[in-house]
TINU-742729 format. One record per residue (C-alpha): residue number from 1; residue in one letter; z, y, x. Coordinates in nm, 4 decimals, always signed. Example, Ala and Ser with C-alpha at 12.3 -4.5 7.8 and 13.67 -1.06 7.14 Angstrom:
! TINU-742729
<site 1, A, <+0.7800, -0.4500, +1.2300>>
<site 2, S, <+0.7140, -0.1060, +1.3670>>
//
This chain:
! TINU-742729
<site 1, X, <+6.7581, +0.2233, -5.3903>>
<site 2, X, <+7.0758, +0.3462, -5.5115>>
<site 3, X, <+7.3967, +0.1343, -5.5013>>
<site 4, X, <+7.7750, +0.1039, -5.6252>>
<site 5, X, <+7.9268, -0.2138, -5.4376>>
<site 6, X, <+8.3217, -0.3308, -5.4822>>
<site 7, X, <+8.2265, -0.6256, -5.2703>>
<site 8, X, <+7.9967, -0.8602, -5.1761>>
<site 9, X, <+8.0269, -1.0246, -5.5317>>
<site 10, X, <+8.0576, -0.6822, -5.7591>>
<site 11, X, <+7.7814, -0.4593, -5.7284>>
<site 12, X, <+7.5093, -0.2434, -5.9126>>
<site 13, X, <+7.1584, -0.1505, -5.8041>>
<site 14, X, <+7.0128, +0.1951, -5.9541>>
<site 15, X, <+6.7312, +0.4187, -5.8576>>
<site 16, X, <+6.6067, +0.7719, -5.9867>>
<site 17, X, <+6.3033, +0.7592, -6.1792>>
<site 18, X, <+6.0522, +1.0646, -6.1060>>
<site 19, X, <+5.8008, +0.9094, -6.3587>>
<site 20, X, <+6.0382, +0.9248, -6.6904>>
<site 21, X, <+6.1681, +1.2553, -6.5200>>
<site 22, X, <+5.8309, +1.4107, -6.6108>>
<site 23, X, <+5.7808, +1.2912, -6.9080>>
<site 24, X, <+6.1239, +1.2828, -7.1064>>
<site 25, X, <+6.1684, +1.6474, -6.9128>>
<site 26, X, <+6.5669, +1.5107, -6.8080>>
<site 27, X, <+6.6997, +1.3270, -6.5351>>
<site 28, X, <+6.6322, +0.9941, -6.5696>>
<site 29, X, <+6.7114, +0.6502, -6.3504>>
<site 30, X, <+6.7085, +0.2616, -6.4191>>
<site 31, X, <+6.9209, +0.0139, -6.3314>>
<site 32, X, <+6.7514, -0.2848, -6.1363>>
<site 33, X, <+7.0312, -0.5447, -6.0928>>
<site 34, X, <+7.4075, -0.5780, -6.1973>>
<site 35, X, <+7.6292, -0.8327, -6.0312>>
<site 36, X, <+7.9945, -0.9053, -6.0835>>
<site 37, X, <+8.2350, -1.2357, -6.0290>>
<site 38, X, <+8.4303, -1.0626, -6.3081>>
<site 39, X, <+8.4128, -0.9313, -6.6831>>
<site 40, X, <+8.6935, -0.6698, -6.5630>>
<site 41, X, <+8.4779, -0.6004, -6.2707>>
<site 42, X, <+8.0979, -0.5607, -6.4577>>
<site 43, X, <+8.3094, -0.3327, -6.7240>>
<site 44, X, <+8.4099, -0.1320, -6.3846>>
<site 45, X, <+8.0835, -0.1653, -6.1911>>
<site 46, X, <+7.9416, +0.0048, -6.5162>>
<site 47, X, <+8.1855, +0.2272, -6.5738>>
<site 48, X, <+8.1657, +0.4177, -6.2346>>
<site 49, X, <+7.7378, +0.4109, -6.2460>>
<site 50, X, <+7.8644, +0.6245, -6.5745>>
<site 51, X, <+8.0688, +0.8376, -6.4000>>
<site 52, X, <+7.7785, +0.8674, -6.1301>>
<site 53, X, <+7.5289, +0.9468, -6.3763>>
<site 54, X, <+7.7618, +1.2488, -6.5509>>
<site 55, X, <+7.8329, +1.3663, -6.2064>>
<site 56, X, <+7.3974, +1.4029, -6.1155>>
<site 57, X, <+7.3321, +1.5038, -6.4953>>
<site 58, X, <+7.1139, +1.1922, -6.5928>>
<site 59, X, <+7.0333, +1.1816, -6.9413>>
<site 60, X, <+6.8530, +0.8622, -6.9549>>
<site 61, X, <+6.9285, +0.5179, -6.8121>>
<site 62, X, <+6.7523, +0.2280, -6.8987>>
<site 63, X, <+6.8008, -0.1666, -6.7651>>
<site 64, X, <+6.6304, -0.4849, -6.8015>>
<site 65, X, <+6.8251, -0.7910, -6.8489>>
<site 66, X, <+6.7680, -1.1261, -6.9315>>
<site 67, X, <+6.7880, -1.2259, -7.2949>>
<site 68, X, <+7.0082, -1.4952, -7.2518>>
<site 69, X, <+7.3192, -1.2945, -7.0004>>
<site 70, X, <+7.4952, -1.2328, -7.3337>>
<site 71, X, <+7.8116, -1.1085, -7.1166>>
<site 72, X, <+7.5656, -0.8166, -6.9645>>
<site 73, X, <+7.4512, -0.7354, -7.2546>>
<site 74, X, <+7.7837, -0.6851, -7.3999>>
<site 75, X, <+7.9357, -0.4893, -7.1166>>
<site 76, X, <+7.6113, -0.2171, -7.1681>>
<site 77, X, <+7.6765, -0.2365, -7.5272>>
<site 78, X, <+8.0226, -0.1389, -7.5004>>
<site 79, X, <+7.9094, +0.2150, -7.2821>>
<site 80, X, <+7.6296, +0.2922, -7.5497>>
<site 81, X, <+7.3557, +0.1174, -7.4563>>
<site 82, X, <+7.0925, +0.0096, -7.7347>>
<site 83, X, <+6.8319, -0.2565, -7.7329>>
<site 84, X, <+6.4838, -0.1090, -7.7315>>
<site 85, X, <+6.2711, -0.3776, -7.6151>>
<site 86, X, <+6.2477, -0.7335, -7.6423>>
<site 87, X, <+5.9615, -0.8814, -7.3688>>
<site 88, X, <+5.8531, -1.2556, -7.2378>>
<site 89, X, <+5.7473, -1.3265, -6.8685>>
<site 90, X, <+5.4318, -1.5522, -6.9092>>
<site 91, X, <+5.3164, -1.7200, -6.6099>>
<site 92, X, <+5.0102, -1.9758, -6.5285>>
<site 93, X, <+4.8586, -2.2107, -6.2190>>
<site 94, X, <+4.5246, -2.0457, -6.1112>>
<site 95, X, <+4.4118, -2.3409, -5.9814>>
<site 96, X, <+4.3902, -2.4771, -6.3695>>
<site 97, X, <+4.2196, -2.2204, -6.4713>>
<site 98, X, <+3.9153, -2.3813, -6.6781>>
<site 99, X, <+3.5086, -2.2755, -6.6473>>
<site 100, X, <+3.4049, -2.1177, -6.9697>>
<site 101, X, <+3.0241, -2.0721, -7.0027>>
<site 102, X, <+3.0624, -1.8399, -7.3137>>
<site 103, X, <+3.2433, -1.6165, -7.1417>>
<site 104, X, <+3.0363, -1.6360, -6.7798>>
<site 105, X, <+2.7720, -1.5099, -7.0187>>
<site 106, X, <+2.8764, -1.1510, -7.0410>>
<site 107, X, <+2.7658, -1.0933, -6.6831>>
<site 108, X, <+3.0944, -0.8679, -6.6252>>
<site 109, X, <+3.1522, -0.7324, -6.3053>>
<site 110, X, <+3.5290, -0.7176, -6.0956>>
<site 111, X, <+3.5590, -0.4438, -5.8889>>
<site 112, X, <+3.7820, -0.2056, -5.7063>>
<site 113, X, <+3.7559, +0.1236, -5.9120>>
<site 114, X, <+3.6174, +0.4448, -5.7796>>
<site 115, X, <+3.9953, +0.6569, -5.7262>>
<site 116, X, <+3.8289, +0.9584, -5.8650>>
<site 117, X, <+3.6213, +0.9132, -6.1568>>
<site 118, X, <+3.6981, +0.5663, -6.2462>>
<site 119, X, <+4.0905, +0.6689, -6.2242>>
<site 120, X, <+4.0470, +0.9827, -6.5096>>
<site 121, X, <+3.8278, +0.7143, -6.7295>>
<site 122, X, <+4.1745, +0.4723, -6.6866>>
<site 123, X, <+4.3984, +0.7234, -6.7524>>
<site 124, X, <+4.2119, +0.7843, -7.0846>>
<site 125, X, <+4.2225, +0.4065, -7.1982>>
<site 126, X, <+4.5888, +0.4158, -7.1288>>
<site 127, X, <+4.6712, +0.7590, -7.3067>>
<site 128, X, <+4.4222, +0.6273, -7.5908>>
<site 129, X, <+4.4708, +0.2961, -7.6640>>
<site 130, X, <+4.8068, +0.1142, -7.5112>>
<site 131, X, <+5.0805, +0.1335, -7.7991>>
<site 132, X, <+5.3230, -0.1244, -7.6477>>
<site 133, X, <+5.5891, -0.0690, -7.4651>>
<site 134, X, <+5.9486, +0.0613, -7.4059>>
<site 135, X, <+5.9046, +0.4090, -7.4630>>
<site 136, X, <+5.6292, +0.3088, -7.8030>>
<site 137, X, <+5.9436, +0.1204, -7.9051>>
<site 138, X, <+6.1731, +0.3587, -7.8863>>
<site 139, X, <+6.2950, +0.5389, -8.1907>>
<site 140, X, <+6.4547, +0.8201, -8.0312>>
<site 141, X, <+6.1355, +0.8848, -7.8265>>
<site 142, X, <+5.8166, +1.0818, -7.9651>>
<site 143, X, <+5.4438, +0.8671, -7.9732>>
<site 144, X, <+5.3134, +1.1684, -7.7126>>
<site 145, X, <+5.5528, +1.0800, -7.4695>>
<site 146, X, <+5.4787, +0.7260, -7.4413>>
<site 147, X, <+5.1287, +0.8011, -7.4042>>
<site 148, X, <+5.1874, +1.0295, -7.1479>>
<site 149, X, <+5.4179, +0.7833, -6.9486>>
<site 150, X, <+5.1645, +0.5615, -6.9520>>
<site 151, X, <+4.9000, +0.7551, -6.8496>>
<site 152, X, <+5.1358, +0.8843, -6.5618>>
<site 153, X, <+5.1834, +0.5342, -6.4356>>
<site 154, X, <+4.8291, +0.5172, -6.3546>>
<site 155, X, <+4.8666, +0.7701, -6.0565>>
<site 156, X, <+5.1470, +0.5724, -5.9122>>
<site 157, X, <+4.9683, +0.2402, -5.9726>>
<site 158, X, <+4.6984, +0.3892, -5.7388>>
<site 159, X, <+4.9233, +0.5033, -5.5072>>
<site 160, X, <+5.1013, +0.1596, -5.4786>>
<site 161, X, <+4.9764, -0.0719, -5.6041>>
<site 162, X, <+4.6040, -0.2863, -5.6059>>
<site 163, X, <+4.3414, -0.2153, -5.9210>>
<site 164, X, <+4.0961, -0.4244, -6.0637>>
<site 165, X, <+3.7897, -0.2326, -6.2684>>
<site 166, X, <+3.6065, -0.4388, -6.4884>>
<site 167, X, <+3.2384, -0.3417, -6.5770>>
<site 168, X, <+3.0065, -0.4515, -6.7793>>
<site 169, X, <+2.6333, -0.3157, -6.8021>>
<site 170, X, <+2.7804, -0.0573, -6.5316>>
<site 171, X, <+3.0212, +0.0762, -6.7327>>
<site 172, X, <+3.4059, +0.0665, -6.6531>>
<site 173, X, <+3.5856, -0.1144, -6.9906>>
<site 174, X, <+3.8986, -0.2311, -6.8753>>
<site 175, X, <+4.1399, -0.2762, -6.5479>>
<site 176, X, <+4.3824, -0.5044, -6.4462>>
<site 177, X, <+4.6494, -0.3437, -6.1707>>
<site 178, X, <+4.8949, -0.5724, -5.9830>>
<site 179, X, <+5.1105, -0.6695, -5.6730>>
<site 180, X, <+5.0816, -0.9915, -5.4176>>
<site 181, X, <+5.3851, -1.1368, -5.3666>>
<site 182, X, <+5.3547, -1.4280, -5.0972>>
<site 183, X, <+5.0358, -1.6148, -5.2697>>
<site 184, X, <+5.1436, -1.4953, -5.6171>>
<site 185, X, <+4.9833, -1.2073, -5.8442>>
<site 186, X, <+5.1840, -0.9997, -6.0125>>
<site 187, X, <+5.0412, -0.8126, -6.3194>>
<site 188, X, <+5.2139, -0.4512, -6.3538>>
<site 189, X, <+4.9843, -0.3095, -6.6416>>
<site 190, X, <+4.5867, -0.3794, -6.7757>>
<site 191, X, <+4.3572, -0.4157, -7.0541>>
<site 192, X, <+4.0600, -0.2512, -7.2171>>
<site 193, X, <+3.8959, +0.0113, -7.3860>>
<site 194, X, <+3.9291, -0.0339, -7.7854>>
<site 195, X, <+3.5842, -0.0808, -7.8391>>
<site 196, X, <+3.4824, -0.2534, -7.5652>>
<site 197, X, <+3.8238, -0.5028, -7.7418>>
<site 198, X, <+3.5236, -0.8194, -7.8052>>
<site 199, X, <+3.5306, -0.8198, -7.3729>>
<site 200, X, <+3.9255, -0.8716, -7.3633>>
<site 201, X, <+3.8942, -1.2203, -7.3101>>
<site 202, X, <+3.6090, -1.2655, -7.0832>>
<site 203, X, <+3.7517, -0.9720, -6.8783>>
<site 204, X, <+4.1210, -1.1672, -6.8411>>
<site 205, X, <+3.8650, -1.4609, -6.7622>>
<site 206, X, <+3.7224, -1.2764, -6.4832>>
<site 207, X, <+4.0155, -1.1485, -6.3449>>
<site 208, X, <+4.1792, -1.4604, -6.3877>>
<site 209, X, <+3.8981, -1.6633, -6.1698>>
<site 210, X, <+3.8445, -1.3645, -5.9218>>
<site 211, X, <+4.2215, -1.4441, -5.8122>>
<site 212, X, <+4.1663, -1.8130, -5.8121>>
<site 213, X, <+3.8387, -1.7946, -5.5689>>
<site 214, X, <+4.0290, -1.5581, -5.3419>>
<site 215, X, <+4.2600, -1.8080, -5.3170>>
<site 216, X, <+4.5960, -1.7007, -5.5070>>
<site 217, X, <+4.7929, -2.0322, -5.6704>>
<site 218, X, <+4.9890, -1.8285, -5.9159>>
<site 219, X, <+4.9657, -1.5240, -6.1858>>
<site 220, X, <+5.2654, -1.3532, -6.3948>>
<site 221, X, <+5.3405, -1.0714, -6.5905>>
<site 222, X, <+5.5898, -0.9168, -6.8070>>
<site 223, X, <+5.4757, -0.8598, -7.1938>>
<site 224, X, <+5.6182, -0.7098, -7.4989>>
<site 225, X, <+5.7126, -0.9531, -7.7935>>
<site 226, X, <+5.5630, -0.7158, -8.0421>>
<site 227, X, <+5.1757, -0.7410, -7.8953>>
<site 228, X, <+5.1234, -0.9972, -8.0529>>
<site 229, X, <+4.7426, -0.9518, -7.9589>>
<site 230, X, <+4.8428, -0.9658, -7.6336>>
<site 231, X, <+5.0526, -1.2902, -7.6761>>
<site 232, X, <+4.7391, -1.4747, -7.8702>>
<site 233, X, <+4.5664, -1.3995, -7.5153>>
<site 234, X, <+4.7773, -1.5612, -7.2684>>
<site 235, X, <+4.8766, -1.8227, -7.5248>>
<site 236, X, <+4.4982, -1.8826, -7.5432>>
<site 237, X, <+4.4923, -1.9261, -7.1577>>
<site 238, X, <+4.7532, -2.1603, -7.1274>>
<site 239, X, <+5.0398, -1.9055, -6.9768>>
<site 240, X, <+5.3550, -2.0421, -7.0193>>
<site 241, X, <+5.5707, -1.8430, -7.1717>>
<site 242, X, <+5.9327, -1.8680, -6.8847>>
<site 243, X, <+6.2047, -1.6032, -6.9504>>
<site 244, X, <+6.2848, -1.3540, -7.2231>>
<site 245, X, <+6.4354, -1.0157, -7.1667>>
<site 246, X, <+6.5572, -0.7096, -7.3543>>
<site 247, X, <+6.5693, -0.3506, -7.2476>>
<site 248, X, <+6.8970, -0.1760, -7.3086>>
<site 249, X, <+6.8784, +0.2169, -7.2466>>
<site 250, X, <+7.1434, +0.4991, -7.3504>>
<site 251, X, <+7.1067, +0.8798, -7.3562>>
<site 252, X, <+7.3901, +1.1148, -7.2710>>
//
């Protein structure tokens, strides 16, 4: 992690980001926190990660703030950042997770994937059928380049992170990958094949009670506020819905 730091009040957080690198074929970073006592001071903080950024040739830059830091959002605005993305962090108990015959009925299985076959076959249902998204939702970026970054983010989500497959008469549908944090799950990306879509909701069911018998108390994730799909699911499993955010990027 990168960082610019006045003080122990005025500061801004950046990294490079290899993944968007390949994809967008520029230099590329995001910027994971911004902190300042000040408006003079954010405007400066800012300011010099431009400078920065001219000085490394990085075309892209992209940050995630929360919705409702309306002085943030109007110290980005003011260098050229645009609002791409609006998104909702849902988040539920485990432990009230309900029994649902119906959907204990399907007989699917939760497993860890195979990293070789299983990981081309999840690479596919990414490429093929995720359309949400920062990059999806960006105007100024084309449809095969989303699909690509998604598809990319599978190889690093093996590399760091843990996978869920979910099968059902042997046959890998859908996957859920995510991070532990203390005795909390954190879900980074997952669904399902499009036409395996009728197992969505018994395979968030599984996934959902495979973390609860383990022993997890919590589960969160980040979602975008035009899935609406997606939104119908968690709403349908009681998620609450606890902080909105919007994703501000600019390209030099």
């Amino acid at each position: 992690m990168k960082s610019i730091q006045f003080n122990e009040e005025n500061y801004i957080h950046y990294d490079h980001t290899a993944w968007n690198d390949k994809v967008l074929k520029v230099k590329t970073n995001e910027i994971y926190q911004l902190n300042f006592d000040t408006i003079t001071n954010g405007k400066l903080l800012v300011e010099e990660f431009e400078k920065t950024c001219i000085e490394e040739n990085i075309n892209y830059s992209i940050v995630r703030i929360n919705a409702t830091e309306r002085k943030i959002k109007d110290i980005f605005s003011l260098f050229g950042y645009e609002n791409i993305e609006t998104s909702f962090r849902v988040i539920n108990n485990l432990k009230k997770i309900k029994n649902n015959e119906n959907f204990n009925r399907f007989k699917i299985k939760i497993e860890k994937p195979n990293k070789l076959s299983n990981k081309v076959e999840i690479k596919n249902i990414v490429y093929k059928d995720f359309n949400f998204g920062r990059f999806f939702e960006d105007p100024q970026i084309k449809e095969e380049q989303a699909r690509l970054r998604n598809s990319n983010w599978v190889d690093s989500l093996y590399e760091n992170s843990n996978i869920l497959g979910g099968f059902y008469k042997s046959q890998l549908f859908g996957f859920m990958a995510y991070k532990i944090n203390k005795n909390s799950i954190i879900l980074e990306l997952g669904g399902v094949e499009s036409k395996f879509s009728y197992l969505a909701y018994p395979f968030w069911y599984s996934c959902l009670h495979t973390f609860k018998n383990i022993g997890f108390d919590s589960i969160n994730t980040i979602i975008s506020a035009n899935n609406i799909g997606i939104i119908n699911l968690y709403s349908y499993f009681d998620f609450k819905f606890n902080d909105s955010y919007l994703s501000l990027r600019k390209f030099r």
